[in-house]
NUVEX-171399 format. One record per residue: z, x, y of N, C-alpha, C in turn; residue in three letters. Coordinates in pm, whole numbers, plus 50000, padded with zeros to 5 digits. Layout:
ZXYZXYZXYALA/...
***
This chain:
939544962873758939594953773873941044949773900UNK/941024949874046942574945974040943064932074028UNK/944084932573994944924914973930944624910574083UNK/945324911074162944884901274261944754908374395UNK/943404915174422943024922874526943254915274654UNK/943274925174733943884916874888943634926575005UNK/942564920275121942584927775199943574930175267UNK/944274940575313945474943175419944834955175546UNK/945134949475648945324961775753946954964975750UNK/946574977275724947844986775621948504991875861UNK/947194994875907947925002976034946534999376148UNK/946534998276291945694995576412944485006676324UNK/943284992676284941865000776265942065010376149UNK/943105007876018942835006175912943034998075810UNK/941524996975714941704987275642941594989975497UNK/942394985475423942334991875241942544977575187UNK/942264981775031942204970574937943514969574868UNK/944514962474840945644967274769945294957374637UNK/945974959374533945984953674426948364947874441UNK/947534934274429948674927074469949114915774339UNK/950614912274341950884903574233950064888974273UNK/949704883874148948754870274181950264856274220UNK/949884855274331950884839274392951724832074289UNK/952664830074258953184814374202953294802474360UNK/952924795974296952854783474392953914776374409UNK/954764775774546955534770074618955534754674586UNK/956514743774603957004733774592955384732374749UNK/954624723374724953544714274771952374724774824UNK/952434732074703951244745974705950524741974619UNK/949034751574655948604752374520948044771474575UNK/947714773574415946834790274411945664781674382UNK/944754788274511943214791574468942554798774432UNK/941624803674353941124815074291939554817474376UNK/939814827374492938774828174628937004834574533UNK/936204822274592934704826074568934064828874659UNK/934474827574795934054832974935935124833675019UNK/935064841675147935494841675241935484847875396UNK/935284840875487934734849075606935564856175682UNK/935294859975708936044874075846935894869275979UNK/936994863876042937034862676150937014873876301UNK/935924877476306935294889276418935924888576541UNK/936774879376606937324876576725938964880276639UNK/939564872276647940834867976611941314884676510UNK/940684881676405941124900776306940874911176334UNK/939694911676456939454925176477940444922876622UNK/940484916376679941834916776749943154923576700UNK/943204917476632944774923476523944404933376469UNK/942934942576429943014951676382942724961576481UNK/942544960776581942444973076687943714974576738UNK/944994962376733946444967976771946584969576871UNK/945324964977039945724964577140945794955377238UNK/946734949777165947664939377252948664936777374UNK/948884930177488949604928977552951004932077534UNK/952234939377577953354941277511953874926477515UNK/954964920977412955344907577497954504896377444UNK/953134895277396952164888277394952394877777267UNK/951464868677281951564863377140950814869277025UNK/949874876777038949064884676962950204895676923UNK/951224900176997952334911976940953144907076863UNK/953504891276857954774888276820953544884176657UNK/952584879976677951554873576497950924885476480UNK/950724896276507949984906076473950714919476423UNK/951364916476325952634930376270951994934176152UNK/951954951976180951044956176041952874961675918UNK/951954962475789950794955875710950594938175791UNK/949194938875759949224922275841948214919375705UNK/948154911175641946894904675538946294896675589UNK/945034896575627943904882175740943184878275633UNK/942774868475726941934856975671942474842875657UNK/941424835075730942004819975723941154807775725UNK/939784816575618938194811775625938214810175467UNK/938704805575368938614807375249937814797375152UNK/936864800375085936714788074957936474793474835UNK/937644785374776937424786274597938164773674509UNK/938284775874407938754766174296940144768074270UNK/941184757074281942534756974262942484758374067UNK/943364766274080943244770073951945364767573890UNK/946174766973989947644760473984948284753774064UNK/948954745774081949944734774157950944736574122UNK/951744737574270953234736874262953514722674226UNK/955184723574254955674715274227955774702074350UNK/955594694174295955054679174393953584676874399UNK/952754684774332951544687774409950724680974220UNK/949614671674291949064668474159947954674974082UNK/948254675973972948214682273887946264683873848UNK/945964671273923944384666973923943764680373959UNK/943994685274085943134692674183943074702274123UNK/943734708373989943144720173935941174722073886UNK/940524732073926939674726873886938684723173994UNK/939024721474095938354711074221938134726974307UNK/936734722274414936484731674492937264731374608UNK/937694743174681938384734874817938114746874886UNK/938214740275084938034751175224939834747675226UNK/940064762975234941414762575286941474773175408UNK/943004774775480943084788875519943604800075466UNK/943494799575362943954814975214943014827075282UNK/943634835575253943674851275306942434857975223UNK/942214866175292940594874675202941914880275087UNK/941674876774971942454879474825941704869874722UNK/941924880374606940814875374543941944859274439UNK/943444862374487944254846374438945074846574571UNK/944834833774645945974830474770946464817674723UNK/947904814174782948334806174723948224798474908UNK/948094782974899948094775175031948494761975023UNK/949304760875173949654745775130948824734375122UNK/949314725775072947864710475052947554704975178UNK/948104705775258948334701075364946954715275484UNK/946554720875398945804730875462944644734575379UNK/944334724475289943334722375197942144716075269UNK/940684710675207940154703475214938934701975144UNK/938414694475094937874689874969935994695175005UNK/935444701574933934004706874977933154696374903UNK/931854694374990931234683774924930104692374819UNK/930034683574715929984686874554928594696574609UNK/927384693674694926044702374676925994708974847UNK/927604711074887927444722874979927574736874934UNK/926314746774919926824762674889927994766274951UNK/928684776174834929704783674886929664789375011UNK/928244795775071928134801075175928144795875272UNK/927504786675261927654774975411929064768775380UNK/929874766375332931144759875326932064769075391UNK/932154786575355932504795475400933104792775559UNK/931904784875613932514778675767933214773875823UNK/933924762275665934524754875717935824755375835UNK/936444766975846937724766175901937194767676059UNK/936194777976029935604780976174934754770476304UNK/934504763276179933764747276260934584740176263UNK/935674737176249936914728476212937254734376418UNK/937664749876442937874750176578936574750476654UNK/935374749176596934314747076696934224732676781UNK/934374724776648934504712176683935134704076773UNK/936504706776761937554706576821937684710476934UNK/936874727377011936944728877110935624720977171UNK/934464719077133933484711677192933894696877251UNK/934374690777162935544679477165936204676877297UNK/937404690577306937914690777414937504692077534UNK/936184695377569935394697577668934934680977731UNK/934894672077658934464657477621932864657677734UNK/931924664277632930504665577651930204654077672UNK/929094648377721928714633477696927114638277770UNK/926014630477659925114628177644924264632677768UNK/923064641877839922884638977928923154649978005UNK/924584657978001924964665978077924424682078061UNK/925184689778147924584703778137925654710178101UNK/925504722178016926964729877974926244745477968UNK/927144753177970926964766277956927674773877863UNK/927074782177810928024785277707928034799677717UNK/929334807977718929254820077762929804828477630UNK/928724839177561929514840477463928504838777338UNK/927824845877253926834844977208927244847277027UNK/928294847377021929254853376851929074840476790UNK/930024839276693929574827976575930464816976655UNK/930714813976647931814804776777930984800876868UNK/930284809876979929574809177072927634802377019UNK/927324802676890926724803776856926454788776816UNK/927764784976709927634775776702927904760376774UNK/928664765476869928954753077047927824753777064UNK/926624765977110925394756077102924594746277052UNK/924714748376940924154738876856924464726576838UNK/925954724676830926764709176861926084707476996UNK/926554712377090925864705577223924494702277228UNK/923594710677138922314700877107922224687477060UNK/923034692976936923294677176855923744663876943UNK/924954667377032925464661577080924564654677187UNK/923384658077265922344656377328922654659577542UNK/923464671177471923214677877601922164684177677UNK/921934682377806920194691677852920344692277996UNK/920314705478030919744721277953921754724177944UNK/921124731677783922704742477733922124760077779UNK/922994761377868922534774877866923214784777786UNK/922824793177759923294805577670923314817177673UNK/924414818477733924324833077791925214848677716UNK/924444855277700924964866677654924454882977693UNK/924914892077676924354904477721923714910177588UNK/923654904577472922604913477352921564904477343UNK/920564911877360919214905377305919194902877155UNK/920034906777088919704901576946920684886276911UNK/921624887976955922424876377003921554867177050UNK/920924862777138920084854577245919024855277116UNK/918374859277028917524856976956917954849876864UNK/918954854876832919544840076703919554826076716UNK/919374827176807919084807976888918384804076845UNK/918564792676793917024783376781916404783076861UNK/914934778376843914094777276928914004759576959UNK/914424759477084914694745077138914334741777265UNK/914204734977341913774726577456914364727477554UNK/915494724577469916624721477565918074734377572UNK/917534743777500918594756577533917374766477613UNK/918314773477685918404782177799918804790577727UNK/918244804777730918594819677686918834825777723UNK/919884829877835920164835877939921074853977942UNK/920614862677970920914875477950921694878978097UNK/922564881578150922954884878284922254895778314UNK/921894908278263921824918478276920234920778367UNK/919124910278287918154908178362917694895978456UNK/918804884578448918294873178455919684866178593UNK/919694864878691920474856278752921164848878717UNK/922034844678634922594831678571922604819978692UNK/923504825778786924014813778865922684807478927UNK/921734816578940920394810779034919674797678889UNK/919704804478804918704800478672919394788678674UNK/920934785678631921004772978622921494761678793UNK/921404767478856920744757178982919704751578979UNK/918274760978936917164758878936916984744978854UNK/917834748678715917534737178557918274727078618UNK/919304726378709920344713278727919864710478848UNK/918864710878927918764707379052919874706279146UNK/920244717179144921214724679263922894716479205UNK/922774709779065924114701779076924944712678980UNK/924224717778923925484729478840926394724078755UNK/926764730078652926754728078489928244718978515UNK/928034705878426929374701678393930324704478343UNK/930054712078237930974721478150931094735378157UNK/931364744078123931334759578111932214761277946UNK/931974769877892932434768577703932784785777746UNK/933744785377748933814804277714934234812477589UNK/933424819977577933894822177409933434837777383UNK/933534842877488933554859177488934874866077449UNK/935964860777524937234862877499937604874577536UNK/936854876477652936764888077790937844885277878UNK/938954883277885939454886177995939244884078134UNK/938594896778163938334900678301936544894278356UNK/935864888178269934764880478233935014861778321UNK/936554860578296936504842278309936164841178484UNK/936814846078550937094841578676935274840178724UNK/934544846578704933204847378758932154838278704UNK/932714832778567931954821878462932034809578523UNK/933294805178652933474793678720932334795178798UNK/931054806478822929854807178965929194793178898UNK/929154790578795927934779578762928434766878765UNK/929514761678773930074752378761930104740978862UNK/930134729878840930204722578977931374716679004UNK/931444711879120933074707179146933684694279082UNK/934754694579055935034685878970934414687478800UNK/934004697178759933974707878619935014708078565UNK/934484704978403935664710978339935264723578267UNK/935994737578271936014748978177936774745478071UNK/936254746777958937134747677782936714767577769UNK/938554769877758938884783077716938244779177522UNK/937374784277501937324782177367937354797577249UNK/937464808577346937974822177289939774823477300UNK/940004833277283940714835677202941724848377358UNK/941244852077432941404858277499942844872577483UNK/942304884077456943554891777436944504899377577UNK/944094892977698945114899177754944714891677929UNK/945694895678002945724885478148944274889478182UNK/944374876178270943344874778408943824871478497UNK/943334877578616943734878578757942894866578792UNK/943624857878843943004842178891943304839578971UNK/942584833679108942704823179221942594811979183UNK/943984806579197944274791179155943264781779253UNK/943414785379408943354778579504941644780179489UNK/941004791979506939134791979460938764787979377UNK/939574788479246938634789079115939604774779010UNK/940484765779097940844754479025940944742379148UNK/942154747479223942574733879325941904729079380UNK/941114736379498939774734779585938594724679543UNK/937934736279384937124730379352937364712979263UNK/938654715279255939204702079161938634705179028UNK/938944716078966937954718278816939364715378712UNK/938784711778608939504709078508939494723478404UNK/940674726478357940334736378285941144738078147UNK/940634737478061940934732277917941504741277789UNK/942214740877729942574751977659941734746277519UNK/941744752377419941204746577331941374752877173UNK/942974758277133942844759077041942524750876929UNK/942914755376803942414750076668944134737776673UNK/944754747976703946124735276666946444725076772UNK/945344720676831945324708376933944364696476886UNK/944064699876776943504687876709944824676376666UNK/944444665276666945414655976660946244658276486UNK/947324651476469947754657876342947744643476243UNK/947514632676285946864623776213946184613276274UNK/944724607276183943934601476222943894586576268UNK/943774584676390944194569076423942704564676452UNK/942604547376524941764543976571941124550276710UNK/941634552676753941584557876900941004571876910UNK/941744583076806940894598976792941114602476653UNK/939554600376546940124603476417939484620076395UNK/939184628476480939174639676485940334652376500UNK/940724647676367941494653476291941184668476250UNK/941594677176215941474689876127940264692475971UNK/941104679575890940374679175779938894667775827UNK/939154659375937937734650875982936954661776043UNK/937324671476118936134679876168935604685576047UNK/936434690075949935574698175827934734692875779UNK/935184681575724934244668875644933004665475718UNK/932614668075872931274662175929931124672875918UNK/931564688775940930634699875937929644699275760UNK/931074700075699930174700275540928794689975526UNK/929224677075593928254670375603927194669875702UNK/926704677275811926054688775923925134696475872UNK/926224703675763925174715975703924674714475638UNK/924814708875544924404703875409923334693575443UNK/923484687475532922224677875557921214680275630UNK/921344694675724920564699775740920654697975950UNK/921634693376017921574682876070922074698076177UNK/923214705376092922964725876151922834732476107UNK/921724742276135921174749576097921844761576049UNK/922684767375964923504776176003923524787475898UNK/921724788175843921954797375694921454813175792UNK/920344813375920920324822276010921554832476072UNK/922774824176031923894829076129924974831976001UNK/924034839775925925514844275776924304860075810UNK/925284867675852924204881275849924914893075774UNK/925774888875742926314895075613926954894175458UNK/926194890075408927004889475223927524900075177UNK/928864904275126928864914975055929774915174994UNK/929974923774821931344918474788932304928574854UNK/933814917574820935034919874870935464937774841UNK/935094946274782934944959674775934244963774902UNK/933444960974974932964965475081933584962875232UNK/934794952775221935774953375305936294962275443UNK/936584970375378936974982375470935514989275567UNK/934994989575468933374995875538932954987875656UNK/932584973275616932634959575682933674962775803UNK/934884962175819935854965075947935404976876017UNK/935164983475919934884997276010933184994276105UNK/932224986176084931054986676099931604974276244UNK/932144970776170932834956076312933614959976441UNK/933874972776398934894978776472933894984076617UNK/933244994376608931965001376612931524997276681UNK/930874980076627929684975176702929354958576634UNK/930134950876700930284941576633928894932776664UNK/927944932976806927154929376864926014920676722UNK/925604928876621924664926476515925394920976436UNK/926754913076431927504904676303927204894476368UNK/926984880976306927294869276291928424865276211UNK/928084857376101929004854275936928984865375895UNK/930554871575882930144879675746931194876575661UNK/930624870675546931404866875405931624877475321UNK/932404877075244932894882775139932794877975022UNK/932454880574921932184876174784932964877974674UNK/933964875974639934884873574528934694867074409UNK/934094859774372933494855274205932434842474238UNK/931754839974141930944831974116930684825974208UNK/929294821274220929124806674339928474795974292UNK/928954783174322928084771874283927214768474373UNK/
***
């Protein structure tokens, strides 16, 4: 076995295992020793297909060898220097790299609660920007949203917007197996374009007032401009994908006119410390997800559709590559689980 295995995309749409030196830990580091970790299906297979905008920000963060992953949980097993000496020992969600030792700063840690499975914790980084982009949308009780975009991201904005007590969430995607992963709820809409009208369907559910929100999370491109048909005026859209390359947009149709609000919504627009006013913070979104899942409050053991260990890596990219439509979660397994 190797000392400290590490996935790398070595070149565009290949992926190998290298056997790598295990971390010393940086002045306010620590090394964690990885027991799970998820694969981000938007964002890595982005960087691993290599076709990016020239110029782009995806060209300037996406340089091969590239090592991904930023979904990690395991047990700190060393601390740098400044860093206390306690947390050895302790479980933690960080953003450490699919490797079976990443070293991360504390400051990019966060503490797993003692009877959340490894597998459902696995989430944490990914609900950390779910949250955050649902957030930014500022849902409120009552309203109608749409959610375009049926992946784990897309998957799980529905479900907050349940929680949250939105009605009707529609959900729209072009795979029927996608649209099946949904809970079965009241108040979600299952919506397929391919057979189903969107823009008519949700007139019908909103009585001609059309969705307050729109959530996009396809990260289509050439997809956004037409996702504004459901929207009503004075709407806000939250970009909540990831999008790899321009869209051709009418400012004056599809923003000024209608007066729509339109929202960006990365992960690094969460506030960077917690006040009275917004304590939805980074490490506060993690902490209610752990406490979400674990309590049962989201449902989210349906939406892990792949376990496998970290040896199956490459196979895994290659199967994602292909046909990503049938992934949800797919974790990786690196040692033990509590």
């Amino acid at each position: 076995m190797a000392a400290n295995a590490t996935v790398v995309f070595t070149a565009p749409r290949t992926v190998e295992i290298e056997d790598r030196p295990i971390p010393e830990p940086r002045e306010g580091q620590v090394v964690v020793k990885t027991r799970r970790s998820l694969i981000s299906t938007g964002t890595e297979l982005t960087i691993l297909n290599g076709e990016y905008p020239e110029g782009s920000a995806w060209e300037r963060y996406g340089k091969f060898p590239f090592v991904p992953g930023y979904d990690n949980i395991g047990e700190v097993v060393k601390t740098g220097p400044g860093v206390d000496e306690a947390l050895i020992g302790r479980r933690i969600s960080s953003y450490g790299t699919h490797s079976m030792y990443a070293a991360v700063s504390i400051d990019q840690i966060r503490p797993v609660r003692e009877d959340t499975p490894d597998d459902l914790a696995a989430f944490g980084t990914i609900a950390d920007i779910v949250y955050n982009g649902v957030r930014r949308g500022r849902p409120e009780w009552g309203e109608s949203a749409v959610v375009y975009g049926l992946g784990l991201l897309g998957q799980m904005t529905v479900r907050c917007l349940i929680f949250a007590g939105l009605k009707p969430v529609f959900a729209v995607d072009i795979s029927d197996e996608r649209l099946a992963r949904l809970p079965e709820h009241p108040r979600i809409v299952p919506l397929n374009p391919k057979t189903t009208d969107v823009r008519k369907t949700v007139a019908e559910r909103t009585r001609a007032r059309m969705a307050d929100i729109v959530y996009e999370v396809t990260g289509a491109p050439g997809l956004i401009p037409k996702e504004f048909e459901v929207l009503k005026n004075v709407g806000r859209m939250v970009i909540l994908s990831s999008p790899s390359g321009p869209t051709e947009f009418d400012f004056h149709d599809l923003c000024n006119s209608p007066s729509y609000t339109i929202i960006g919504a990365h992960g690094s627009s969460s506030p960077a410390c917690e006040t009275p006013y917004n304590q939805w913070t980074r490490p506060r979104n993690t902490e209610l997800y752990f406490d979400m899942a674990t309590d049962g409050d989201l449902e989210m053991e349906s939406l892990i559709s792949h376990c496998e260990d970290y040896t199956e890596a490459p196979e895994l990219y290659r199967m994602l590559i292909e046909d990503r439509s049938a992934a949800m979660g797919v974790i990786l397994k690196w040692s033990s689980s509590g």
